[in-house]
C-alpha positions in Angstrom: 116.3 78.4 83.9 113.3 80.2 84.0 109.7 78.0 84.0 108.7 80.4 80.9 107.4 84.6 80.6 104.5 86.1 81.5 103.9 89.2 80.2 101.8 91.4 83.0 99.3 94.6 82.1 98.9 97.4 84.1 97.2 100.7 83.9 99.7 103.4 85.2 98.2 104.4 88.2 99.0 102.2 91.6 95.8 100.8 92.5 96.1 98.7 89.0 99.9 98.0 89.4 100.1 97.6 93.2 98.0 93.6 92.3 100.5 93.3 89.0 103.5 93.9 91.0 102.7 91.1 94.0 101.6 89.1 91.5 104.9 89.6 90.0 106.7 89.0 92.6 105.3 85.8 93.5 105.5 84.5 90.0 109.2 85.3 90.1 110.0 83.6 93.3 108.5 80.3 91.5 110.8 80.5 88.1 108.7 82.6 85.8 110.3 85.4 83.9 107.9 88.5 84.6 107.6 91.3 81.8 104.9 94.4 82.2 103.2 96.2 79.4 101.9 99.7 80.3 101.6 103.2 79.6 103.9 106.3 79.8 102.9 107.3 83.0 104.6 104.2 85.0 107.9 104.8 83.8 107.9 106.5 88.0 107.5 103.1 88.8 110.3 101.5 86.7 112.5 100.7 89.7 110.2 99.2 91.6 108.4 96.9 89.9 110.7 93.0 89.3 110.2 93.1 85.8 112.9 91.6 83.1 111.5 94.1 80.8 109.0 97.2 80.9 107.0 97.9 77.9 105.5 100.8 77.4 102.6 100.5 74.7 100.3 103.3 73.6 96.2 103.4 74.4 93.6 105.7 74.8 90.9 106.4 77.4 87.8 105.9 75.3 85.6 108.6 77.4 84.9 111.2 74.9 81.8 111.9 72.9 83.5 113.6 70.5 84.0 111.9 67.1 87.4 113.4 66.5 88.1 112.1 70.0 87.1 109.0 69.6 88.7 108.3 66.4 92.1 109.3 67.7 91.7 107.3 71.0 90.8 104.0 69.0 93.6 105.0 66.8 96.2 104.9 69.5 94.7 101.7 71.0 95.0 99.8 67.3 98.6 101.3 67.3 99.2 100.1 70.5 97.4 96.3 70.0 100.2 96.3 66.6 102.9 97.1 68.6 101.7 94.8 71.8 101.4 92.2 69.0 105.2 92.4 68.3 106.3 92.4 71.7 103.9 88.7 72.4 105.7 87.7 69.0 109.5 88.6 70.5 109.3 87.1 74.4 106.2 84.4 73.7 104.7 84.8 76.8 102.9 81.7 78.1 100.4 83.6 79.6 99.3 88.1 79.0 97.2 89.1 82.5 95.3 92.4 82.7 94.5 94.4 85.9 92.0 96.6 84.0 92.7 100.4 83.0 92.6 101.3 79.2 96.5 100.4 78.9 95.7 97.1 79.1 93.1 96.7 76.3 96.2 96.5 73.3 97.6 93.9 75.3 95.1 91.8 76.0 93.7 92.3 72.6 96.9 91.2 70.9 96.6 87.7 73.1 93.6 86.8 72.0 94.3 87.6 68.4 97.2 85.4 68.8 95.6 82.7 70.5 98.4 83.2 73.9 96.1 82.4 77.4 94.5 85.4 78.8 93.2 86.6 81.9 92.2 89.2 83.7 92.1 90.5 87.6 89.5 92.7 88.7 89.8 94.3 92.3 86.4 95.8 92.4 82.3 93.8 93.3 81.9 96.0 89.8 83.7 95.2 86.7 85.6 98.4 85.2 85.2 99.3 81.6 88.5 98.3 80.3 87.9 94.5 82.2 84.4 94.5 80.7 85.6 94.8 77.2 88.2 92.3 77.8 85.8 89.5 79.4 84.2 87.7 76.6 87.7 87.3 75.1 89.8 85.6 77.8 90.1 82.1 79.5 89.9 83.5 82.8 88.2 85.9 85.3 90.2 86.7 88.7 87.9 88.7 91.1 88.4 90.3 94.0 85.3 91.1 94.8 83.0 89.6 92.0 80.7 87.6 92.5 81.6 84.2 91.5 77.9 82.4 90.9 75.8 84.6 89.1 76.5 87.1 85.9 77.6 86.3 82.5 80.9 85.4 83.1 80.3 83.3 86.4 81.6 80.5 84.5 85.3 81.4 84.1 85.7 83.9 87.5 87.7 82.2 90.1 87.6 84.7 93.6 90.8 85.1 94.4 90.4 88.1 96.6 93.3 91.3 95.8 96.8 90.7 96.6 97.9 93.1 100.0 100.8 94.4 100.8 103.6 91.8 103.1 103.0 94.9 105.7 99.5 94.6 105.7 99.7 90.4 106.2 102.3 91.1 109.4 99.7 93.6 111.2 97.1 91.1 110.3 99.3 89.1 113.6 97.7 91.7 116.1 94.6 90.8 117.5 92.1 93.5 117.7 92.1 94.6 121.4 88.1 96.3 121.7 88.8 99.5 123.6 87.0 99.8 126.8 84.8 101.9 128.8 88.1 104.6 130.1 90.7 103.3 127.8 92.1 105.2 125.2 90.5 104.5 121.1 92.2 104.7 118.4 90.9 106.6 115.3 92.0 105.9 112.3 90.7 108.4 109.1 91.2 108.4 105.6 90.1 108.8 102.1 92.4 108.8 99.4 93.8 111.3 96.9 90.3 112.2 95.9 88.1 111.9 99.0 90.3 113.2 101.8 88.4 116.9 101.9 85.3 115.7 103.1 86.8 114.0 106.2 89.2 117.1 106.3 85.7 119.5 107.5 83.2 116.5 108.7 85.0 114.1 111.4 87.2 117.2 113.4 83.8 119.1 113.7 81.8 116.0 114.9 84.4 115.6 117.1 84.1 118.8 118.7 80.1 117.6 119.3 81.7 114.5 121.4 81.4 115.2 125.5 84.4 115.6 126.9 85.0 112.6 128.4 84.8 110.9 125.0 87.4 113.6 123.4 89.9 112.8 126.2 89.3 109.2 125.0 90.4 109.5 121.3 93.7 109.3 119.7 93.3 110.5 115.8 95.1 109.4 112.8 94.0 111.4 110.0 95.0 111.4 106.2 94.4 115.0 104.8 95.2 116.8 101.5 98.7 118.8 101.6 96.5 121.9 101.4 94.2 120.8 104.4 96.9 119.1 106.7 97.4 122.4 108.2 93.5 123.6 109.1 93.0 119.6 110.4 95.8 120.1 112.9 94.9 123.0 114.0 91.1 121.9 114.6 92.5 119.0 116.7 94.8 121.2 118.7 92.1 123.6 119.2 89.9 121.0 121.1 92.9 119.0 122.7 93.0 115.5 120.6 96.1 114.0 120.1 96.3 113.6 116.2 98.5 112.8 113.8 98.0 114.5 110.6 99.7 113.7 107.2 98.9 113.4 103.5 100.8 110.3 103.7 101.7 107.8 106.0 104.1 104.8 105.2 102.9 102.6 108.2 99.4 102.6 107.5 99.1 99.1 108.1 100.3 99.5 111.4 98.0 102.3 112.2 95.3 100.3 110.5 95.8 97.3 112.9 95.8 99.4 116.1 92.9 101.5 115.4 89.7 100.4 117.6 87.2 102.2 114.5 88.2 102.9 110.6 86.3 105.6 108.5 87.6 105.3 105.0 86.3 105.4 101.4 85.6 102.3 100.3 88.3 101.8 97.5 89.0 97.8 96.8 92.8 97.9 98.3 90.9 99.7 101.0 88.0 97.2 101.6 90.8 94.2 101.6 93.2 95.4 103.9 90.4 96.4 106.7 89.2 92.7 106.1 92.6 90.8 106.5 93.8 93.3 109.3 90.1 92.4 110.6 89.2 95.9 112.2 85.4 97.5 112.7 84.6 100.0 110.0 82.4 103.2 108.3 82.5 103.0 105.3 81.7 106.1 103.1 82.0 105.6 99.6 83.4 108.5 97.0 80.5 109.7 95.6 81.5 110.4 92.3 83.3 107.0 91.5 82.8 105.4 88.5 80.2 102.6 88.1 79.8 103.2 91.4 82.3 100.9 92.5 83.5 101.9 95.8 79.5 101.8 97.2 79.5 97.9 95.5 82.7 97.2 97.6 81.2 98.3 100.7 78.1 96.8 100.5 80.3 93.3 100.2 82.3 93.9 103.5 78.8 95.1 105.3 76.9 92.0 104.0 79.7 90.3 106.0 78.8 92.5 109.2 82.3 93.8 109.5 81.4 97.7 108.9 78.9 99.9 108.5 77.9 102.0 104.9 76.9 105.5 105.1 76.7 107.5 101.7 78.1 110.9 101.9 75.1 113.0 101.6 73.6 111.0 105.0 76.6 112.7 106.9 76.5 115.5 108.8 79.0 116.2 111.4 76.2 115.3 114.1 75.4 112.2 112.8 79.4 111.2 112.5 79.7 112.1 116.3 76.3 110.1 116.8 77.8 107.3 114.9 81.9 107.5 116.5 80.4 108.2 120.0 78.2 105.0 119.8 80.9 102.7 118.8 83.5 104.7 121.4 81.1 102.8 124.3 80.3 99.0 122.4 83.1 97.6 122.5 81.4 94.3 122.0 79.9 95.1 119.2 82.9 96.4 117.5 84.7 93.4 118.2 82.2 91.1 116.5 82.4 93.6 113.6 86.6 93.2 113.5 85.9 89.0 113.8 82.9 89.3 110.6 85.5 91.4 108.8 88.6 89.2 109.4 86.1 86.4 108.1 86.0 87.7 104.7 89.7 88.4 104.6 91.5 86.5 101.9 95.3 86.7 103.0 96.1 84.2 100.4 94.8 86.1 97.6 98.4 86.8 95.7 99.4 82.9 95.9 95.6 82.1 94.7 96.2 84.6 91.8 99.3 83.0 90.8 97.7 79.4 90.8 95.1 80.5 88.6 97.9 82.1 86.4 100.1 79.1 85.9 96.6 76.8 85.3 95.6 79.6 82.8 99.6 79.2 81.0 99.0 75.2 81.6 96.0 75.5 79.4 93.8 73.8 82.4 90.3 75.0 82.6 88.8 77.2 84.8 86.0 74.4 85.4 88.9 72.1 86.1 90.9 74.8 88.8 88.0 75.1 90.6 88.2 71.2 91.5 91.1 71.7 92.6 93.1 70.7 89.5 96.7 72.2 89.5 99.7 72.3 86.9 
């Protein structure tokens, strides 16, 4: 028999449901009944995600200045808190946790209305909108990055860290090996859906800057847009790198945990798995991100000393080969930069989240988890 439900909120897009669905999983494997409330758009993910039951509720994106728009979008969102209401009322969930996106603010919303614990996880060292909004209403604050001491709501956030992937906690077993001074080094490049292009033109040209010795050196693993994949390859081939280039790989992790340098945006998923794999980093964060995010992230891991941040408009192709031929030939320094990454990696992050869930649903308070106080 099951411990009791817990109804999960996710915004359809994976980096919001990726943390749900570990979280999920978890709770599952100690009794809990899981249900997820979302949007339209994760009905792809239906299979995948362990849930009893997927919900889908409406909301809005509130982003529009237009008063029609606005009106409509807060329409939707009341529709969908009356209809999350009636779902909390059906499966009585002991707990409702949010993992920000717009999709979750009917949920969450209806929760509090009703008096059911709530909390919220937020991946990024900057709060998104959605998680904002939600903040002075629930018990509890789970952060990946936030910071726990200072702020308004330093009170009730617990750092848990983000939940990673089970392949990204069984690369995290390799040591990083520094490359040395003829050995070969592993490059590992990527940027997401949205930040791929840049990479796509900048890192093959700096590479072509490289002396030759270095270039026999390198072994490139490059993420690149479907449309670019192509033109990358062909750059690479053209100078005589062995590359791999893909728009998607499915052993990143392993990639990740034998590459002797990273340069990647600086997304939270991102930012966690280079710290629990532990491996030496440049970080450029996507310019155009919302609150800035993704440049908040990477300053956290850099604080640490375990990469180095670069905004975009600082790169030109000679300074990346300035920066990758510098690290090709300190391979002490890059090693102390994997050990102050892997210091900051929280491994544990999905069982932590799932503490804090079950003291949320136990009613304990977050004054009281943070002693150490457990259901």
């Amino acid at each position: 028999m099951a411990k009791g439900t817990v109804m999960l909120a996710a915004g359809g897009t994976g980096g919001h449901l990726f943390p749900a669905e570990a979280l999920a999983h978890e709770l599952t494997a100690r009794g809990w009944q899981v249900h997820l409330a979302t949007d339209d758009r994760a009905e792809r993910f239906a299979g995948k995600f362990p849930a009893a039951a997927i919900h889908p509720i409406p909301s809005a994106t509130i982003g529009s200045k237009n008063p029609i728009a606005l009106l409509r979008a807060f329409w939707s969102i009341w529709r969908g808190v009356r209809e999350a209401s009636r779902v909390i009322a059906r499966i009585k969930p002991a707990v409702v946790i949010g993992f920000g996106g717009y999709p979750t603010l009917p949920p969450l919303y209806a929760a509090t209305r009703r008096g059911v614990p709530a909390m919220v996880h937020e991946q990024n060292a900057v709060m998104g909108r959605a998680n904002r909004a939600l903040a002075g209403r629930v018990d509890a604050i789970a952060g990946g990055f936030l910071p726990e001491n200072t702020g308004a709501n330093s009170a009730k956030t617990v750092v848990t860290g983000n939940p990673v992937r089970p392949a990204v906690i069984e690369a995290a077993k390799a040591p990083y090996a520094a490359s040395g001074a003829s050995d070969r080094f592993n490059l590992l490049v990527f940027g997401g859906s949205q930040g791929a292009q840049f990479f796509s033109d900048a890192v093959p040209a700096a590479i072509a800057m490289l002396p030759e010795a270095q270039r026999k050196r390198l072994r490139v693993t490059q993420q690149a847009r479907a449309e670019d994949a192509d033109k990358v390859k062909a750059a690479y081939a053209r100078l005589g790198i062995e590359a791999d280039v893909s728009p998607f790989f499915t052993d990143m992790a392993q990639r990740m945990a034998a590459a002797h340098l990273v340069i990647s945006r600086s997304g939270a998923s991102t930012v966690s798995e280079i710290s629990v794999i532990g491996r030496p980093a440049l970080l450029v964060p996507y310019p155009h991100a919302l609150d800035h995010d993704q440049a908040a992230n990477a300053a956290r891991l850099a604080a640490a000393g375990g990469a180095e941040v670069h905004p975009q408009s600082t790169l030109s192709a000679e300074r990346i080969a300035a920066l990758l031929g510098a690290a090709m030939v300190e391979p002490e320094r890059m090693a102390a930069m994997a050990a102050a990454a892997r210091s900051v990696g929280r491994a544990d992050a999905t069982r932590l989240l799932a503490d804090l869930a079950e003291a949320i649903a136990s009613s304990i308070p977050v004054a009281e988890f943070k002693k150490g106080v457990r259901p």
